[in-house]
C-alpha positions, 0 to 999 in steps of 0.5 A: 490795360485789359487783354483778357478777351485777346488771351481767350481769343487766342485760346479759341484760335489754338484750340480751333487749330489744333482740332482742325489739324487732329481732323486733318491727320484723321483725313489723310488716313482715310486718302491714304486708305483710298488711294491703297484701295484704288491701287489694289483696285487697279492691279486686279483689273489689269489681272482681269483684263489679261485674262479676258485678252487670253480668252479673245485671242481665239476670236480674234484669230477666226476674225481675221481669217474671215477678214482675208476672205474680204476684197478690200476690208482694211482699206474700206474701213481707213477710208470710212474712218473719219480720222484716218481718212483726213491723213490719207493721200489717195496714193497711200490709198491705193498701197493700202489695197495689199493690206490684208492683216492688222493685229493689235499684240499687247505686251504680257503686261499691258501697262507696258505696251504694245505693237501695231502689227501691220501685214501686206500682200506682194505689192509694188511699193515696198518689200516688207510684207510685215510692218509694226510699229511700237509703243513702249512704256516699260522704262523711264522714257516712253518710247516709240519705234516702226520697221524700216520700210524697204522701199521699191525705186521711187515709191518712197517719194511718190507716198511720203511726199503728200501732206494729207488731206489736212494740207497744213498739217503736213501729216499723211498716213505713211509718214505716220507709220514711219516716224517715231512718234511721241507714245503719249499724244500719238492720236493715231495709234489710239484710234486703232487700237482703242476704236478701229480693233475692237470692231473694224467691221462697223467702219467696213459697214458704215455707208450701207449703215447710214444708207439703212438708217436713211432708208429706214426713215423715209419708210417711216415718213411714208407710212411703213412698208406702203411704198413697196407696196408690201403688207403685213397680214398681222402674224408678224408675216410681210408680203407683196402684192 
């Protein structure tokens, strides 16, 4: 029996292979290059990224100076802050009336972590007038460590035992701050240092926002400035009757 076409089949096939595995050895080069060049990519946006963290700390500094000239600025904007607010006992609210000062440090290498860093004012639930809560990244195991809190008679029990807006999930804002939560899915953490510290001052503005926007569309409704009664006398000017 003729196997010749089995011979040249099988000729095809080897040669088919060894040429897909000459390619595939010339693609794992090229992943190999990539994956070096996103590695160096990465290190210097960490070094672009510490640079630009130095030149915001003075800002940041005037910013919180101003903020401390703010009736109640931190816990306007925690109450405005859909996800922070869905966590706060109205008890916890009244506390966080004596915040006056939140800092995000981070770690000198910014891959490694960094420290919620809150400050109070003399109040009567507990004698800490700083409180931080850390997330550490730098070893083996992330981790995740708070400042014991020095609480007054019966303030621990009258803000620790609320269950949060959320009723079932058992989480409140307070309890937050005191567990040791898992660094890599604490939610919490994510939203003020990556949403509320770089603008805290748009959750501060929020309702006067929603209510200018509003404002701005039923002048739009109604035809401009009509219904003030007001005019524009065409350089741009606008004025009343």
């Amino acid at each position: 029996m003729n196997n010749e076409p089995d011979v040249k089949r099988a000729k095809i096939e080897n040669s088919e292979k060894a040429n897909d595995d000459k390619q595939a050895k010339y693609l794992d080069n090229v992943q190999s290059a990539l994956d070096n060049l996103n590695e160096i990519a990465s290190e210097e946006i960490l070094k672009v990224e510490q640079k630009y963290n130095q030149q915001r700390k003075p800002y940041f500094e005037q910013r919180s100076e101003l903020i401390k000239k703010i009736t109640n600025f931190w816990v306007t904007v925690f109450i405005n802050h859909p996800q922070i607010s869905s966590i706060m006992e109205e008890e916890e609210e009244e506390c966080l009336h004596y915040l006056t000062k939140l800092e995000i440090e981070e770690f000198e290498d910014i891959k490694a972590g960094y420290k919620i860093k809150f400050t109070f004012d003399v109040n009567p639930y507990f004698e800490n007038t700083e409180i931080f809560k850390e997330y550490n990244w730098s070893g083996a195991d992330p981790r995740c460590s708070s400042t014991p809190i020095q609480w007054k008679p019966g303030k621990q029990k009258q803000l620790m035992n609320g269950a949060g807006k959320n009723g079932g999930e058992n989480r409140s804002f307070f309890k937050w701050l005191c567990e040791e939560s898992d660094p890599m899915s604490d939610d919490i953490a994510e939203v003020i240092k990556d949403d509320i510290w770089p603008n805290p001052l748009q959750y501060y503005l929020a309702p006067e926002v929603e209510a200018a926007d509003e404002e701005g569309c039923e002048e739009d409704d109604d035809g401009g400035l009509a219904e003030y009664g007001g005019y524009e006398d065409g350089n741009g000017n606008f004025g009343g009757e």
